[in-house]
C-alpha positions in Angstrom: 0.0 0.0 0.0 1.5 3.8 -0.8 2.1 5.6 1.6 -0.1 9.1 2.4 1.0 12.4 1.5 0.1 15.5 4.0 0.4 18.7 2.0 0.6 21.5 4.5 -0.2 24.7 2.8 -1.3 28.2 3.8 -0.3 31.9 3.9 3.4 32.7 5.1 3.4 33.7 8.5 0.4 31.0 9.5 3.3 28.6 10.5 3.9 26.1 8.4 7.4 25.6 9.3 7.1 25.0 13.3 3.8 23.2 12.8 5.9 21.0 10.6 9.0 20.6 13.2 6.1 19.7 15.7 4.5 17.0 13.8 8.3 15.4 13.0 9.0 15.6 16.2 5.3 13.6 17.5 5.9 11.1 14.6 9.1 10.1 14.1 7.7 7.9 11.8 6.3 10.2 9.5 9.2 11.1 6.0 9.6 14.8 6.4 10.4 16.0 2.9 13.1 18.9 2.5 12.8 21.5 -0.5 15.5 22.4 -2.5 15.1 26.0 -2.5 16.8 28.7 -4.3 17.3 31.3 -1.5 20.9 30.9 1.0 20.9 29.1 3.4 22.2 31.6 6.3 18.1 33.1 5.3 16.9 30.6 8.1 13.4 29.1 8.7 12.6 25.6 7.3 15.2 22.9 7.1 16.1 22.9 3.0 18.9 22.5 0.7 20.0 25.7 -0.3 20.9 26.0 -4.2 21.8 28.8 -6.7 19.2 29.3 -9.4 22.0 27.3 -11.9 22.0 24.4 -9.9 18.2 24.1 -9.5 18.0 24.5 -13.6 20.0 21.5 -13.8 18.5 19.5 -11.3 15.2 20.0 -12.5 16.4 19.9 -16.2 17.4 15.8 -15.3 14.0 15.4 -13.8 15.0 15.9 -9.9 11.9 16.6 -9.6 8.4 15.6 -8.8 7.0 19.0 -8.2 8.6 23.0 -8.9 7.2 26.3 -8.6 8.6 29.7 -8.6 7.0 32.5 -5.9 8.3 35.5 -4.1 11.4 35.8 -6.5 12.6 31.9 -5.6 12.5 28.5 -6.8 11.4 25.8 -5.2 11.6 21.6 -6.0 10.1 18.5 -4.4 12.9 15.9 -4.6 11.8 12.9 -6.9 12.9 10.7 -4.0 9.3 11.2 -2.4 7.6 8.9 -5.1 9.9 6.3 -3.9 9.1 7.1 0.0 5.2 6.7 -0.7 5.8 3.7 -3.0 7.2 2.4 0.0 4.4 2.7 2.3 5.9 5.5 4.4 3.6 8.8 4.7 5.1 12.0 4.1 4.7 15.6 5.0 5.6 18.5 2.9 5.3 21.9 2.5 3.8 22.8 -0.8 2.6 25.8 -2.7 -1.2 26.2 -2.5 -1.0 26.6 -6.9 0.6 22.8 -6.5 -2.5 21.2 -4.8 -4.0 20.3 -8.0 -1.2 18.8 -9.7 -0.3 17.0 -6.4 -3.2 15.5 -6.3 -3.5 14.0 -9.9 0.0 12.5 -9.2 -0.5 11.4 -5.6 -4.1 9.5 -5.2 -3.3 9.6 -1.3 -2.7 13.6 -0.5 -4.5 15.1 2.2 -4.2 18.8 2.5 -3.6 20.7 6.0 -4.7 24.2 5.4 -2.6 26.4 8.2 -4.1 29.7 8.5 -3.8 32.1 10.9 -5.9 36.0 11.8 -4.5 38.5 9.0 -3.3 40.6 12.2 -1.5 37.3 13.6 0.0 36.8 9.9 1.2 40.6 9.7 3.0 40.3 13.3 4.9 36.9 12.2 5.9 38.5 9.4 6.8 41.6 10.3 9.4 39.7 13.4 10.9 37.3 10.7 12.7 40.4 9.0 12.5 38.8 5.8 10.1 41.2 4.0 9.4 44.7 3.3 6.2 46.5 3.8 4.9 45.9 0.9 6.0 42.2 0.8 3.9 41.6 3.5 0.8 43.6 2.4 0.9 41.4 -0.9 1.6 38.3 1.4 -1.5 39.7 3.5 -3.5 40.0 0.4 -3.1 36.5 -1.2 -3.7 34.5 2.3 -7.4 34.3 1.6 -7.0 32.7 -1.9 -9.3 29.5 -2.2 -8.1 25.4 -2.6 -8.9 23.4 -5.3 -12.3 21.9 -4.8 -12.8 18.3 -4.1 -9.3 17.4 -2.2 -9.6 16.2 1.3 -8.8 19.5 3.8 -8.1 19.7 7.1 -8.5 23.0 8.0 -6.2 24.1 11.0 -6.2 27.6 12.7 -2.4 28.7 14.1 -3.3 32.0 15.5 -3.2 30.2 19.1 -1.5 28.1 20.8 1.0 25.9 18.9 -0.2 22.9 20.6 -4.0 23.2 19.6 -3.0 23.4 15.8 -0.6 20.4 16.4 -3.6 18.5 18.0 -5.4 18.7 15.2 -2.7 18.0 12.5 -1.8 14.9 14.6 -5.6 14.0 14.7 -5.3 14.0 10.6 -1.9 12.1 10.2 -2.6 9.6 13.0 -1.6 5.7 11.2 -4.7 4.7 10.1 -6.6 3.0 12.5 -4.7 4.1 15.1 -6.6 5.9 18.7 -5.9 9.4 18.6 -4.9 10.8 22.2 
């Protein structure tokens, strides 16, 4: 049986990222999949493998892999590898762009989606301490957060403007091994 694919999307700032870190860390188990992204490495935040936009051109040009997509000025790739993990029955958590669902979906039959969101003043706040974006960055972030899913994938739809662990309740409610008693 494949493995299940948890595609954790949302607006930046909702927190993605540490949601992710406290699901790994819960579930062990669980095949967290690192982006190669085109931004350097010192910029911090998620665990990924830093490239220049060369190295990702020939990585994706030799079919590295299973998903791209450029936003905010970067690049970003799913390694190819992940087929393999879910062919292997081992679930899988990723952090994917919300224009991705679609195409995710017609290449993995068993993606859920976790949709992180968070209050637009909670998003402005995150992303105003990150000190990664301008003003205006943010106000554009702001104004794309409420941009709608792809109709008919499965959602879990999880509010991080709280508490950390009341959003990573209810991703670990979703991800749980099937059949398994949620605590």
């Amino acid at each position: 049986m494949n493995g299940r694919l948890f595609s954790v999307v949302g607006p930046s700032g909702a927190g993605k990222d540490t949601l992710i870190a406290g699901i790994a860390k819960a579930s062990p188990q669980l095949h967290v999949v690192r982006r190669v992204i085109t931004r350097p490495a010192e910029a911090g935040g998620e665990p990924f493998e830093a490239v220049d936009a060369s190295e990702f051109e020939r990585r994706l040009n030799i079919g590295a892999f299973v998903i791209d997509w450029q936003a905010h000025g970067l690049r970003y790739g799913i390694p190819a590898g992940l087929v393999d993990v879910l062919a292997g029955g081992q679930d899988a958590v990723v952090n994917l762009s919300r224009s991705k669902l679609a195409e995710a979906a017609s290449r993995f039959a068993r993606m859920h989606v976790l949709n992180v969101t968070a209050r637009p003043e909670v998003l402005a706040a995150r992303l105003g301490a990150r000190g990664r974006e301008t003003p205006e960055d943010i106000r554009s972030r702001l104004a794309r957060a409420a941009l709608p899913l792809p109709a008919g994938l499965p959602v879990t739809e999880i509010d991080n403007s709280g508490a950390l662990s009341d959003a990573l309740r209810a991703a670990l409610a979703t991800i749980a091994p099937e059949g398994a008693a949620v605590p």
